[in-house]
C-alpha positions, 0 to 999 in steps of 0.5 A, spaced: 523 533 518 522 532 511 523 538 505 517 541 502 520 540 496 519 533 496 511 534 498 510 539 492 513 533 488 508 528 492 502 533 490 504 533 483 504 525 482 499 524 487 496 518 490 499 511 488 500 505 492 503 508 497 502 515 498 495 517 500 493 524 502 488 526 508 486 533 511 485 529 518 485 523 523 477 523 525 476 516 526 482 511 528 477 505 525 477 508 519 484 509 518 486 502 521 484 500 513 489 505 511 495 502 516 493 495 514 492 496 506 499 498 506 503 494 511 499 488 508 502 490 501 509 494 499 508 500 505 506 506 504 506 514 507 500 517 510 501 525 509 495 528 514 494 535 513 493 536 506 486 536 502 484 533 496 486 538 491 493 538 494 492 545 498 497 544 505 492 547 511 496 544 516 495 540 523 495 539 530 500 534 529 501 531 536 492 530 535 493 526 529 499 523 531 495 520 537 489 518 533 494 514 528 497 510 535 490 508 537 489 506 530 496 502 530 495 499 536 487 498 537 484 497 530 490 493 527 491 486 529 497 485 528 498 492 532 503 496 527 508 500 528 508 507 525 515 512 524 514 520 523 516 526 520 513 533 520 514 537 515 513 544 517 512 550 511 509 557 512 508 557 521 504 550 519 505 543 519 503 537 516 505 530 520 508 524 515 506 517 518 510 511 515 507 505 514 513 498 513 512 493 509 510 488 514 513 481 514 507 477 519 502 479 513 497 478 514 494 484 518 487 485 519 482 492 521 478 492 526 471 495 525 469 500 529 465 496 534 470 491 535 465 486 532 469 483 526 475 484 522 476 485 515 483 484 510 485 490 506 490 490 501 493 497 497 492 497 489 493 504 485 491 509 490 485 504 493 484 500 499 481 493 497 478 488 500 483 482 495 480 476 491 480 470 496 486 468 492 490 474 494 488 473 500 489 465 501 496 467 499 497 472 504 494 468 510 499 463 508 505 468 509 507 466 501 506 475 501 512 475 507 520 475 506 520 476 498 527 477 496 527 482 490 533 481 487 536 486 482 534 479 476 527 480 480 527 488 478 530 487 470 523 481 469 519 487 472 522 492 467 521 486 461 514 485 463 512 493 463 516 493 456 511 488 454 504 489 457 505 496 453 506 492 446 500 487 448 494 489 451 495 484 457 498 477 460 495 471 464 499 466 469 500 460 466 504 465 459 507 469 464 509 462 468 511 460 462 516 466 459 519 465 466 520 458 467 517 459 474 511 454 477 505 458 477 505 458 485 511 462 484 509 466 478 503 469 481 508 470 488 511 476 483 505 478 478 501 480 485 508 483 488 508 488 483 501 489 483 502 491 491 508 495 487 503 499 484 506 497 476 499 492 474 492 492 476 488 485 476 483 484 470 479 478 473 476 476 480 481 471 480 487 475 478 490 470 474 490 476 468 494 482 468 495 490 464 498 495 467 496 500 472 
């Protein structure tokens, strides 16, 4: 059962590129956008029963959490698999559902009808539809098994440090700075994107900023 101390914590710095917030499951189809966002990016937490302002209101969470299965299972291809925990505070509880990082990326929503899909990815606290060079990478499973090693971690650090001394980077300088081919580049500026410390400024997402 996770502690209420932690979901204070997770109000107070609000949705990001892995936490989202919902007051109730009322369409599998539409969370199915949700589930695949994350699990085609770096995972993520849906935490059902609070509001958008942040107020715990509490929920059936059996209901909810047999809307988030159907979602998994009928509205995502790939299914996804889901983990919970409840979180109980005043007689009330609020159902968290964790999505994994999936390792057969890419995951794709069924809509409603299930007449069509579409592929969505986590970005800040938004679920997009990606540039087509994001999703040429994830059709191509390039997004799929990254080591992040500690070396992987210590050049985020270096590229935060500089993006806040300059307005932003594009692939080839980045390439370049970290003698990388370019394929490889763009691998780890868009996993850090999914990571949620940059944001993409062009439709082809070759220029960064931070998030």
């Amino acid at each position: 059962m996770t502690d209420y101390r932690t979901l204070q914590r997770w109000i107070e710095e609000g949705e990001n590129a892995q936490l989202d917030f919902k007051t109730t499951i009322n369409s599998p189809a539409k969370i199915a956008k949700s589930l695949v966002a994350f699990a085609n990016s770096r995972g993520g937490k849906i935490v059902v029963g609070i509001e958008d302002k942040g107020f715990f209101i509490g929920v059936d969470v059996e209901g909810e959490k047999y809307e988030l299965e159907k979602a998994g299972r009928d509205f995502c291809t790939p299914q996804i698999e889901l983990t919970y925990k409840k979180l109980q505070h005043q007689g009330k509880f609020a159902l968290v559902a964790e999505v994994p990082e999936s390792k057969i990326k890419p995951h794709y929503a069924i809509n409603k009808k299930k007449t069509g899909q579409q592929l969505y990815i986590r970005v800040a606290d938004e679920c997009i539809v990606p540039s087509l060079s994001i999703k040429k990478m994830l059709e191509n499973g390039e997004l799929n098994f990254i080591i992040r090693t500690a070396q992987y971690h210590h050049t985020r650090k270096d590229l935060v440090q500089y993006l806040r001394k300059n307005k932003s980077i594009d692939l080839k300088k980045f390439a370049e700075w970290q003698r990388l081919d370019e394929k490889n580049a763009h691998r780890m500026l868009v996993d850090y994107m999914l990571e949620g410390y940059l944001k993409n400024t062009n439709i082809q997402a070759t220029e960064f900023r931070l998030a």
